[in-house]
N, C-alpha and C positions, 0 to 999 in steps of 0.2 A: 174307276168308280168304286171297286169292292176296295181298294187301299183307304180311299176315303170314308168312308163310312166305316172302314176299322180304326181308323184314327177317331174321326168322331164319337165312337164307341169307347172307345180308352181315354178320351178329354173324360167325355160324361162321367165316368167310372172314377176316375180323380177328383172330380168335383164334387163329386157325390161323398165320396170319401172325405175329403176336405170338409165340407159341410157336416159330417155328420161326426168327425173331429172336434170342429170346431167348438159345437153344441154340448158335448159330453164331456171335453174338458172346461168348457167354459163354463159349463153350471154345475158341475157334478164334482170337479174339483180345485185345486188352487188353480187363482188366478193368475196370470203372468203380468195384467194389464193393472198398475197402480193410478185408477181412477179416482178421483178425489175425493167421492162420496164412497168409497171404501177403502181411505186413510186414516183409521183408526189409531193406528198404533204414533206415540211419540218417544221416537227411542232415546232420547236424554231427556229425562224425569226431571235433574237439575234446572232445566230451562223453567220447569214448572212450580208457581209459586202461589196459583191457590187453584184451588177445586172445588165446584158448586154442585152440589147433587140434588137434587128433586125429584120426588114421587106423586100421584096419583093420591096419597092420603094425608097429604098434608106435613108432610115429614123433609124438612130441608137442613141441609148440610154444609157448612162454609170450614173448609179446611185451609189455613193459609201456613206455609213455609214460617218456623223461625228459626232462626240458627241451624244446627242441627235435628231439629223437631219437626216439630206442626202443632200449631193449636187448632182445636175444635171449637166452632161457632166463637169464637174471639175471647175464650174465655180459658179453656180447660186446656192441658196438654194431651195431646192425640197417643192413642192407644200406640205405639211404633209396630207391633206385627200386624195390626188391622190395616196400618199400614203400609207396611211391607208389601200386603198381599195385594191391597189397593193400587198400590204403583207399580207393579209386577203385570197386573191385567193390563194397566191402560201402556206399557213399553214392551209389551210382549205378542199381542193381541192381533191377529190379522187373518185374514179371508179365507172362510174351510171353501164354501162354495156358494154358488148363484143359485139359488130357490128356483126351482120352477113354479110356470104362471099361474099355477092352480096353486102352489101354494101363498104367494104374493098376498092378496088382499086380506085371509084370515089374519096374516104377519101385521100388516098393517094397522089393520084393526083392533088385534092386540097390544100392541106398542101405542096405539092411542091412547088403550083402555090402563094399561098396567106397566107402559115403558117409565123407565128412568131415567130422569134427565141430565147430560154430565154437562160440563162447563168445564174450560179448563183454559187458566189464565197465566199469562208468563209477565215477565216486569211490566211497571207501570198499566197493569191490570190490563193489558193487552190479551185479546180472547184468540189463545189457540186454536181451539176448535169447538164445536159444542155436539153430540149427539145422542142417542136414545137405548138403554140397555134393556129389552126386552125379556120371553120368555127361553125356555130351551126348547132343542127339538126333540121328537119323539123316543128316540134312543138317547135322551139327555147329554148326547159328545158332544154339539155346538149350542150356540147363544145366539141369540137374534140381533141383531142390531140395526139404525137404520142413522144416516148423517142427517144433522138436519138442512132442510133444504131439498133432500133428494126423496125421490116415489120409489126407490128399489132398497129394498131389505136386504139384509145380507147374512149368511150364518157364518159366525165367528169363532176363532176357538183358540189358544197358547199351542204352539206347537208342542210334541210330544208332551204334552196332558192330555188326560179323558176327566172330561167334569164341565160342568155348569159356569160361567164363569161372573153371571148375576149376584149370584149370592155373596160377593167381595165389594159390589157397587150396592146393595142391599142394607147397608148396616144402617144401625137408627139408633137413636139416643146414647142413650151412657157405655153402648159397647162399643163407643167412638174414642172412650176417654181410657186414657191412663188409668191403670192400677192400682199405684204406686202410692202406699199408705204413709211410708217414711221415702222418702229422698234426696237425704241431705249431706254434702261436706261435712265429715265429724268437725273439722278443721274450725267449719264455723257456727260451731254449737256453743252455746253458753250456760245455758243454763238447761237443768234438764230434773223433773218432779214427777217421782211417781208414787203413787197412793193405794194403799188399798185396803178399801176402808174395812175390811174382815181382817185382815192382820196388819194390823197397826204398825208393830213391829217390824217388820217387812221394808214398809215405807220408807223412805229419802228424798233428797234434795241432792242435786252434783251443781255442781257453780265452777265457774272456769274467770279466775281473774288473771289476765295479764298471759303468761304460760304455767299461772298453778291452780290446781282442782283442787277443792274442800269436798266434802262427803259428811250430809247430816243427817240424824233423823227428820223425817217428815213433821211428824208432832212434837208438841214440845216436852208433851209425857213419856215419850221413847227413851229411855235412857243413854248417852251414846257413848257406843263401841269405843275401849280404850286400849284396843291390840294395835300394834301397827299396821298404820297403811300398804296395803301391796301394790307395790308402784310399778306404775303401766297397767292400772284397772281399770282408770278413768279412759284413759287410751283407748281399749280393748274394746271397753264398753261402747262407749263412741260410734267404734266402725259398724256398728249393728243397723245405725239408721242410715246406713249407705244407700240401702235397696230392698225394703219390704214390701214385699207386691200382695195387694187382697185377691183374695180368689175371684170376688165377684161386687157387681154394686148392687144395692137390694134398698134401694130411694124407692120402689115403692112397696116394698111388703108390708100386705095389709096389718101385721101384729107393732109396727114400729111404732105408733103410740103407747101402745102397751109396753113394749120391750124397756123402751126408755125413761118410765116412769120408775123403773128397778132399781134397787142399789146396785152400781156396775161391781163389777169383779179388781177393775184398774181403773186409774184414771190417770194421762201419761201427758205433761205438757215441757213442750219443747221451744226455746227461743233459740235465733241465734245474731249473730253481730249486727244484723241489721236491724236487729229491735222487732222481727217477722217473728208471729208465735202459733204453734199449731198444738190443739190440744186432741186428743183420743179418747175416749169414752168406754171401754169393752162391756161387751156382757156376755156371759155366758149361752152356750147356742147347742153344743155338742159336750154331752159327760162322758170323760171315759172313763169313769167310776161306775163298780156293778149299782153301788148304794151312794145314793147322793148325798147323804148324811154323813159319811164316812170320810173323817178330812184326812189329809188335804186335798180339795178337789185339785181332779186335774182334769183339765177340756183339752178339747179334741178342734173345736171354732169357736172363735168368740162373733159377734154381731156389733161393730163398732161406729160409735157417731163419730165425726171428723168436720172438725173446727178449724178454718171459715168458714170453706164450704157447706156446711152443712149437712154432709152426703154420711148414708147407711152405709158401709159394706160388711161384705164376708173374709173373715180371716182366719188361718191354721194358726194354732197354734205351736205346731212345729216352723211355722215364721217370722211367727213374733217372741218364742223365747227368748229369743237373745238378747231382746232389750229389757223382758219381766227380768230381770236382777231384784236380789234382794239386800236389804243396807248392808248386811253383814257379807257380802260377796266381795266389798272394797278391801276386806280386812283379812290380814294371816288367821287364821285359825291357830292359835298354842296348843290346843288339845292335843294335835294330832302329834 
């Protein structure tokens, strides 16, 4: 009888323990059990070729695969490190731990109130999966999540990171988009004008027929340069508009009626073989002259309109030098 109820005694004592196992790894830390409403993660991104984001304030987002890219909302070329960071979260992404029941419904409730909605479609617009990015937790190391379809939330987190992981599915408007002020094959440039209507002289024209560059004055009052051409300047010149990234896009700051009523500083337009034309606008934004009188200015950022689109941005002028040339930069200098 005493052996039996020492055994009995030792079941309970295992079970207990098992139970109490159970519980403390099952909600306290990673899961082992990959349940379906906490498969978050898709670990080949490639399969994935658009992604629909939606918020609570009317902010929606249609990201679709092109080539090597993504366009934003079917229009713009997508930012690639917003990117990056976007598709990093949703193939990285998976179960810190099981919330407990007390904390369940506020989760809930939140994610009704301020969740974000993902989408995520592979060929033939076929819905991978879809579910809901909530807030952080209290020590901000996981992220709420919940599938949809399912009553249990989940806190989520990238392995060995500590950080919020919302604010990568958060992104909204133009800090969706490319940068990328100039980005173009020199290769296929043709013609290329730049102006500026404070020093005249300054101004040009590059034209590209066949495989040979001309180099003229802008105006027809500029006299033009009769030193020799320095060949491989056209060349040179060229690789500038490889890759000019603006610092920022600024579509809506309030002074932009104003700003571009100015006489700009430049004014830079670009064609190339397909007869595509992008023109540039600058205006001064940043002096880095003590005395703004004191020529020749020289700026720090310009504030540039950009033609088709339409769009403001922010630009260094340690970025775009390389394309402000001046006519006489084609030409040997004999003085020297």
């Amino acid at each position: 009888m005493k052996q039996t109820n020492k055994f009995l005694f030792i079941l309970l004592f295992l079970l207990a323990g098992a139970t109490a196992a159970f519980f403390y790894f099952g909600r306290n830390s990673k899961s082992t059990i990959e349940g379906w409403d906490r498969a978050f993660k898709v670990e080949d991104v490639t399969s994935i070729q658009k992604i629909f984001l939606a918020d609570r304030r009317d902010n929606q987002t249609t990201l679709e695969r092109s080539g090597d890219g993504w366009i934003y909302n079917g229009k713009f070329p997508a930012n690639p490190n917003v990117m990056k960071s976007l598709l990093e979260a949703i193939s990285l992404v998976e179960l810190q731990y099981i919330p407990p029941a007390s904390a369940t419904q506020p989760m809930v409730e939140d994610l009704a109130s301020n969740g974000i909605k993902v989408e995520l479609y592979g060929k033939k617009d076929k819905l991978l999966k879809t579910y809901y990015v909530g807030g952080t937790t209290p020590d901000e190391r996981g992220t709420i999540m919940i599938m949809e379809g399912s009553n249990q939330p989940y806190v989520t987190q990238i392995p060995n990171m500590v950080g919020a992981l919302r604010v990568r599915y958060a992104v909204t408007g133009d800090l969706w988009r490319d940068k990328s002020l100039f980005l173009m094959k020199p290769e296929d440039i043709t013609f290329v004008s730049v102006e500026y209507p404070k020093m005249k002289n300054r101004s040009f024209v590059l034209s590209k027929d066949g495989e040979a560059f001309s180099v003229r004055p802008f105006y027809e009052v500029t006299p033009a340069i009769t030193n020799p051409y320095k060949n491989g300047s056209a060349e040179n010149y060229l690789q500038g508009f490889k890759g000019i990234i603006a610092e920022a896009f600024e579509n809506d700051n309030p002074l932009r009626d104003t700003i571009v009523q100015r006489l700009p500083f430049s004014i830079i337009t670009v064609r190339t073989k397909d007869n595509a034309e992008q023109v540039v606008r600058l205006h001064p934004a940043i002096s880095k002259n003590a005395d703004m009188n004191d020529p020749p200015p020289v700026y720090e950022r310009y504030l540039a309109e950009v033609f088709p689109n339409n769009d403001f941005m922010l630009v260094q002028d340690r970025n775009i030098t390389r394309i402000l040339w001046g006519y006489d930069f084609f030409y040997i200098d004999e003085s020297k």
